[in-house]
N, C-alpha and C positions, 0 to 999 in steps of 0.2 A: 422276606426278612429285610433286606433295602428300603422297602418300601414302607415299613412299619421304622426303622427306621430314621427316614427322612422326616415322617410324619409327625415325630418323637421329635424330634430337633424340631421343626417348624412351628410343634407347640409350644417347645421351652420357650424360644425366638420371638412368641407372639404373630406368629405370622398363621394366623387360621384362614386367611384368603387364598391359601394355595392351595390347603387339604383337597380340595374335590378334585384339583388336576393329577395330582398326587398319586387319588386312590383308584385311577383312569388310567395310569403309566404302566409299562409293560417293563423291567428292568433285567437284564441277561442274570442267571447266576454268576455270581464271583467265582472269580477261579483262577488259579496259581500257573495254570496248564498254556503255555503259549497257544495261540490261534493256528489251528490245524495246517492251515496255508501258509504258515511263514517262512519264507521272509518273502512270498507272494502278496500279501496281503497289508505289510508295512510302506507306507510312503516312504519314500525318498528323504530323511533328515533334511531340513531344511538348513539346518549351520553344521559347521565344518568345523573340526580341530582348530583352537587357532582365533576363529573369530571374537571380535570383541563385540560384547552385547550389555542390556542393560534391561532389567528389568522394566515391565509394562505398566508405568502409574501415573497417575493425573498429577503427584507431584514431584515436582524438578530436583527433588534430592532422594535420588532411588540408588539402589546398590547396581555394581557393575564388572565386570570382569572380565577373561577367557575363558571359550569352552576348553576343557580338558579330556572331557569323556562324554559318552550320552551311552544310552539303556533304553532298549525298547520294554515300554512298563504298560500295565493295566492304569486307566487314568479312573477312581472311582468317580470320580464327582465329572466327569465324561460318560461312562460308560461303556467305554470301548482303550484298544489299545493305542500308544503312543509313544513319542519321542519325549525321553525326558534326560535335563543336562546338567555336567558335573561344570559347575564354571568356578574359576578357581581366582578369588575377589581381588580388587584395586585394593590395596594398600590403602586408597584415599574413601575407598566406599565406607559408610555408617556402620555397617554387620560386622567390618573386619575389627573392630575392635574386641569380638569375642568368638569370634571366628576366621577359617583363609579359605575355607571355600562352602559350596551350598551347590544343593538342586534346584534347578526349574524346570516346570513343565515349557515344550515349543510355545505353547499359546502366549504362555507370561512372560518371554524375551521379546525383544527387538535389536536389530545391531545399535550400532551408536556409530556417533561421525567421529573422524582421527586426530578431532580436535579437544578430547575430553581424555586427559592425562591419565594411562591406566599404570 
């Protein structure tokens, strides 16, 4: 069912140069049921209550915040489990003007230096 579709987006997208890796991928059933092993099986959270982070973007005006929470979640578009974060937004970030706080996945933070007014 992932797999159909991916392959469904890929053609809306225009992207039929991937269909063949596509219909070659092996993808886990979805499922609601934590990973038998855990919390054996979960890294280590990489950020900490507290931290100040910023979104992961090629441009220099991203949103930014503190963590306030995180939730070990199913990552789909990974395929496996992960760390994902409540960060709870600068006043001066872009998003807060219709929002005060947001999720991210670990992959898409980085901290920030203590020079960027949260």
């Amino acid at each position: 069912m992932v797999s159909w579709l991916l392959t469904t987006n890929a053609i809306r997208q225009g992207n039929q140069d991937i269909l063949p890796s596509l219909r070659k991928q092996k993808f886990p059933p979805l499922s609601i049921d934590l990973p038998a092993n855990f919390p054996d099986v979960a890294k280590t959270p990489r950020f900490l209550y507290g931290d100040k982070l910023r979104w992961r973007s090629s441009e220099s005006d991203t949103d930014w915040g503190i963590v306030i929470g995180r939730f070990y979640s199913f990552a789909p578009h990974r395929c496996c489990w992960t760390w994902c974060y409540l960060i709870w937004l600068s006043s001066y970030s872009a998003s807060a003007a219709w929002t005060v706080a947001d999720t991210a996945w670990e992959e898409d933070l980085e901290p920030i230096c203590e020079e960027t007014e949260l």
